[in-house]
N, CA, C and O atoms as a GROMACS GRO file, in nm:
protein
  224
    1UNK      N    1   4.827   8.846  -6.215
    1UNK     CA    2   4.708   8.869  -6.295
    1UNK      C    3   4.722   9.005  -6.365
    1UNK      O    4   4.787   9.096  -6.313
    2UNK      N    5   4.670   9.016  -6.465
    2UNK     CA    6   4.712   9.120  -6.573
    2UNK      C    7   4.528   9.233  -6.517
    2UNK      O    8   4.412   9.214  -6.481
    3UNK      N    9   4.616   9.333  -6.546
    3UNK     CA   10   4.464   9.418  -6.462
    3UNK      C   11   4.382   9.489  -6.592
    3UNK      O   12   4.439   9.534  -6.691
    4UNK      N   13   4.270   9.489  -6.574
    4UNK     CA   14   4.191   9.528  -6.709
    4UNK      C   15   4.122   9.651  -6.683
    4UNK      O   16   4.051   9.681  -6.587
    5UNK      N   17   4.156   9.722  -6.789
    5UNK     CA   18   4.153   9.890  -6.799
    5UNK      C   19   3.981   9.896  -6.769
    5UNK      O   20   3.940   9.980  -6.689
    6UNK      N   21   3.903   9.822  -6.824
    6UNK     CA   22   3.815   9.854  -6.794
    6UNK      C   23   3.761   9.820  -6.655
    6UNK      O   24   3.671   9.900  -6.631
    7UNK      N   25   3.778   9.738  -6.557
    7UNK     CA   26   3.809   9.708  -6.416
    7UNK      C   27   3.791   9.860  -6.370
    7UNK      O   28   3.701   9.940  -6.344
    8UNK      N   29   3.973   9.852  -6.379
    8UNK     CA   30   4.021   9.964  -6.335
    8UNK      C   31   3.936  10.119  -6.341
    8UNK      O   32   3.919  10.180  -6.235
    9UNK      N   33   3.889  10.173  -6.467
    9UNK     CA   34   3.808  10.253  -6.500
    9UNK      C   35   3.685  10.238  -6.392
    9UNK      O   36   3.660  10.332  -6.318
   10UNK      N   37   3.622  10.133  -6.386
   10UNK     CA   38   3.504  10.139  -6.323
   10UNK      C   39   3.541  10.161  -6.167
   10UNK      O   40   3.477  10.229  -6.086
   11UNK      N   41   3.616  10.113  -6.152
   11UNK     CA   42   3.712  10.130  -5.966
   11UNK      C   43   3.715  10.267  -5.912
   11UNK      O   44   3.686  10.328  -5.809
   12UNK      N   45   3.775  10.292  -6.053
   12UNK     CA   46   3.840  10.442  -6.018
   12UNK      C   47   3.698  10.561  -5.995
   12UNK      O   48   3.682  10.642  -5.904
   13UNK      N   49   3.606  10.530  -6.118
   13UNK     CA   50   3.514  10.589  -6.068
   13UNK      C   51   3.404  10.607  -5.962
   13UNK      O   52   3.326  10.698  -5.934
   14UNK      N   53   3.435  10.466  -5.907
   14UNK     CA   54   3.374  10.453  -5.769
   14UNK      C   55   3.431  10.520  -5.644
   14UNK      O   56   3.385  10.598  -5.560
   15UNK      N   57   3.554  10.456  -5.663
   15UNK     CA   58   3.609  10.596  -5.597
   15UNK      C   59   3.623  10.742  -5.580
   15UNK      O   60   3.641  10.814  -5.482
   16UNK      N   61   3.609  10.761  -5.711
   16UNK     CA   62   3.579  10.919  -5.730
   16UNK      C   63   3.448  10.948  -5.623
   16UNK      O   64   3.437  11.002  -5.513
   17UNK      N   65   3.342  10.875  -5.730
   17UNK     CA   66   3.218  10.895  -5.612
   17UNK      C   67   3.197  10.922  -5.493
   17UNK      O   68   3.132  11.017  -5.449
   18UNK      N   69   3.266  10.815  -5.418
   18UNK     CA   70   3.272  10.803  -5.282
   18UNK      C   71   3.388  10.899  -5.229
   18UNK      O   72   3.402  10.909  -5.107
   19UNK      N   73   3.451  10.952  -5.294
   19UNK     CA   74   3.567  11.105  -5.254
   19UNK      C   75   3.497  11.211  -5.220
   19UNK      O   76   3.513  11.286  -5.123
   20UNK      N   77   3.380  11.213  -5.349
   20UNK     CA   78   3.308  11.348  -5.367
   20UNK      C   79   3.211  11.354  -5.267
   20UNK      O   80   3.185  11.466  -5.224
   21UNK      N   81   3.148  11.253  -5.217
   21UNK     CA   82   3.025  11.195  -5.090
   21UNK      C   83   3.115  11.203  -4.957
   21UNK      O   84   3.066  11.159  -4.853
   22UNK      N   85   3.194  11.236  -4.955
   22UNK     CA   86   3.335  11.197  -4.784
   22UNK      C   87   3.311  11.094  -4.762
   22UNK      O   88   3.328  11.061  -4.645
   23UNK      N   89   3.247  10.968  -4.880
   23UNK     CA   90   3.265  10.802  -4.821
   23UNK      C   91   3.126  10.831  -4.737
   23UNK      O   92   3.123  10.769  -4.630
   24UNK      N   93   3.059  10.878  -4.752
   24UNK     CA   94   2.910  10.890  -4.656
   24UNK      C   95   2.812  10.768  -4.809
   24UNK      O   96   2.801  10.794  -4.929
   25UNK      N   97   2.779  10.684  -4.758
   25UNK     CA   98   2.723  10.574  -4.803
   25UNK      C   99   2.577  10.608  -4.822
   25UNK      O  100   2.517  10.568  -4.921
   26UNK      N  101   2.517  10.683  -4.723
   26UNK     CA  102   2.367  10.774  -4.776
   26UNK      C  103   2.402  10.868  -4.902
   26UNK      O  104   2.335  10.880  -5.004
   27UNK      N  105   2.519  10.931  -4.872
   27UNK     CA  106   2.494  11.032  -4.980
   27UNK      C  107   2.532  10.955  -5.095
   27UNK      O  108   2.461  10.966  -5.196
   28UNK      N  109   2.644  10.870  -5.098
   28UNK     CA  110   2.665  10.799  -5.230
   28UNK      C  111   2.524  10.727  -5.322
   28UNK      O  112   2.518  10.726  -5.444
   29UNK      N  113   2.423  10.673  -5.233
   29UNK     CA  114   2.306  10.623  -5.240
   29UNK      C  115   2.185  10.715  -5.308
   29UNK      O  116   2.098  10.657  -5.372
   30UNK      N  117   2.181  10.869  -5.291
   30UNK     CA  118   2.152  10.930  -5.295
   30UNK      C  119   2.170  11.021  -5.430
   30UNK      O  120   2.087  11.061  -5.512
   31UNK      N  121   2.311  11.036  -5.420
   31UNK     CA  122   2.373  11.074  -5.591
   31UNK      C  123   2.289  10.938  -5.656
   31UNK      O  124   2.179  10.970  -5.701
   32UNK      N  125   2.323  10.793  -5.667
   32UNK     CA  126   2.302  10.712  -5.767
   32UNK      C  127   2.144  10.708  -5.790
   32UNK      O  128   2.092  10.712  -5.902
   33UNK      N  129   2.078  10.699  -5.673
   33UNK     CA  130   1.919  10.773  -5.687
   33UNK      C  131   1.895  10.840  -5.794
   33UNK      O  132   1.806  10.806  -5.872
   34UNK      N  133   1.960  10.928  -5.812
   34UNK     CA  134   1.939  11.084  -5.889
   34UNK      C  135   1.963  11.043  -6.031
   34UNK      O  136   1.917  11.096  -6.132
   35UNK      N  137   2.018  10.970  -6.024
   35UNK     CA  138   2.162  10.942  -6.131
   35UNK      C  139   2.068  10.859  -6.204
   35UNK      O  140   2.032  10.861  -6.322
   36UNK      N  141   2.045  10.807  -6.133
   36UNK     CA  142   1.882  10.662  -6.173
   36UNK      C  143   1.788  10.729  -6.261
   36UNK      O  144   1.770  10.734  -6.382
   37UNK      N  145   1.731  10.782  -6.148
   37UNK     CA  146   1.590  10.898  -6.248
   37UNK      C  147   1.612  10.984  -6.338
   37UNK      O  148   1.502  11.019  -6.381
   38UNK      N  149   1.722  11.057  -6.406
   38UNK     CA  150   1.709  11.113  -6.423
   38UNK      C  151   1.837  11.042  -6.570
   38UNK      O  152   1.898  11.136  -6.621
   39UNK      N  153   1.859  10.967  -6.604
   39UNK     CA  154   1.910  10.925  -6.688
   39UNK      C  155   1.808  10.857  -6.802
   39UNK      O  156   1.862  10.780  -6.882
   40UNK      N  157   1.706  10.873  -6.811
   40UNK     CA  158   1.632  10.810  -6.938
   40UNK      C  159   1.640  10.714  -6.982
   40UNK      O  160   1.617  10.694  -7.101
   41UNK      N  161   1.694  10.582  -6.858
   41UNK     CA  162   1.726  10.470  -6.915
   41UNK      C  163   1.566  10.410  -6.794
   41UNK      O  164   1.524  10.454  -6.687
   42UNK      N  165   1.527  10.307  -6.875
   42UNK     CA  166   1.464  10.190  -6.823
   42UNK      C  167   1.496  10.124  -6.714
   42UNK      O  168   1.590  10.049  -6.743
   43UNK      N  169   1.453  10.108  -6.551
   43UNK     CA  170   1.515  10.062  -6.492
   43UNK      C  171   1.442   9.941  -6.464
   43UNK      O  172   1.322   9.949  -6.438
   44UNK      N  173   1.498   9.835  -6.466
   44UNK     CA  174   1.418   9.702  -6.409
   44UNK      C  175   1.436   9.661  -6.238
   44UNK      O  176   1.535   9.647  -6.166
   45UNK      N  177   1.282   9.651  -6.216
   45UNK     CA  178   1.303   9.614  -6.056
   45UNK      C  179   1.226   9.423  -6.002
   45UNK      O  180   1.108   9.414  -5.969
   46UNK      N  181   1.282   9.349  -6.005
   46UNK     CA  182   1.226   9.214  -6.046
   46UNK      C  183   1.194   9.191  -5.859
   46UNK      O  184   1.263   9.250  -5.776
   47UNK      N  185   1.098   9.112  -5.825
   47UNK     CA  186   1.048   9.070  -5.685
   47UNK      C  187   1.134   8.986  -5.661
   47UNK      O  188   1.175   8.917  -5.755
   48UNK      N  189   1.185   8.968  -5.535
   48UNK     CA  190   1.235   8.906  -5.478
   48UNK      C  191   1.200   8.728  -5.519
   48UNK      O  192   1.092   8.689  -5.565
   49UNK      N  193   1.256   8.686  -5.505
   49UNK     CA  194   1.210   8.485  -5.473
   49UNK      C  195   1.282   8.446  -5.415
   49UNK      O  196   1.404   8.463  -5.401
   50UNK      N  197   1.178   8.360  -5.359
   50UNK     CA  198   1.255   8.235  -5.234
   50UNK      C  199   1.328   8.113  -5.355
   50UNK      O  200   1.291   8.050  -5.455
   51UNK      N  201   1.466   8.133  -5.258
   51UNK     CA  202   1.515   7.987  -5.298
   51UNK      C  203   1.462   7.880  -5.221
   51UNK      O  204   1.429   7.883  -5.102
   52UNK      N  205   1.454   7.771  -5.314
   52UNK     CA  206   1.426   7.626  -5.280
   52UNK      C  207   1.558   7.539  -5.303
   52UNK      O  208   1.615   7.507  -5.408
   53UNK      N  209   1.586   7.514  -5.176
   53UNK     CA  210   1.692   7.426  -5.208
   53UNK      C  211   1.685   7.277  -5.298
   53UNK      O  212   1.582   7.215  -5.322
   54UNK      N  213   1.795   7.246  -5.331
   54UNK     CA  214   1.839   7.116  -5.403
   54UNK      C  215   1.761   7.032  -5.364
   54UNK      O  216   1.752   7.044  -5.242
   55UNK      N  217   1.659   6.903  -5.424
   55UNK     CA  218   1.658   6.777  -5.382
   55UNK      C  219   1.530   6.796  -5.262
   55UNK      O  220   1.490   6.703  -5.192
   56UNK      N  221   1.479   6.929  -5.257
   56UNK     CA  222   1.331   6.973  -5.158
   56UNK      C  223   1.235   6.903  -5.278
   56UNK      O  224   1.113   6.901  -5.266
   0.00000   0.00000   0.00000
């Protein structure tokens, strides 16, 4: 499989992330928090729904 730069790009920066956090999953959570609010973008938060299965 041929690997796509942009993949890769996004990988890499996750990793970065999680380098800069020592892989601590609160703090990674925590940066993207921040990262959230404070970026001036619109964030959408949609409610949960129950699936209904097939043929109910």
């Amino acid at each position: 499989m041929k690997n796509d730069p942009i993949v890769d790009e996004v990988r890499n920066n996750g990793l970065a992330l999680a380098a800069r956090c020592n892989n601590n999953i609160e703090a990674i959570c925590k940066v993207l928090k921040e990262r959230e609010q404070t970026s001036g973008r619109r964030v959408v938060n949609r409610a949960p729904r129950r699936l209904i299965p097939k043929g109910s």
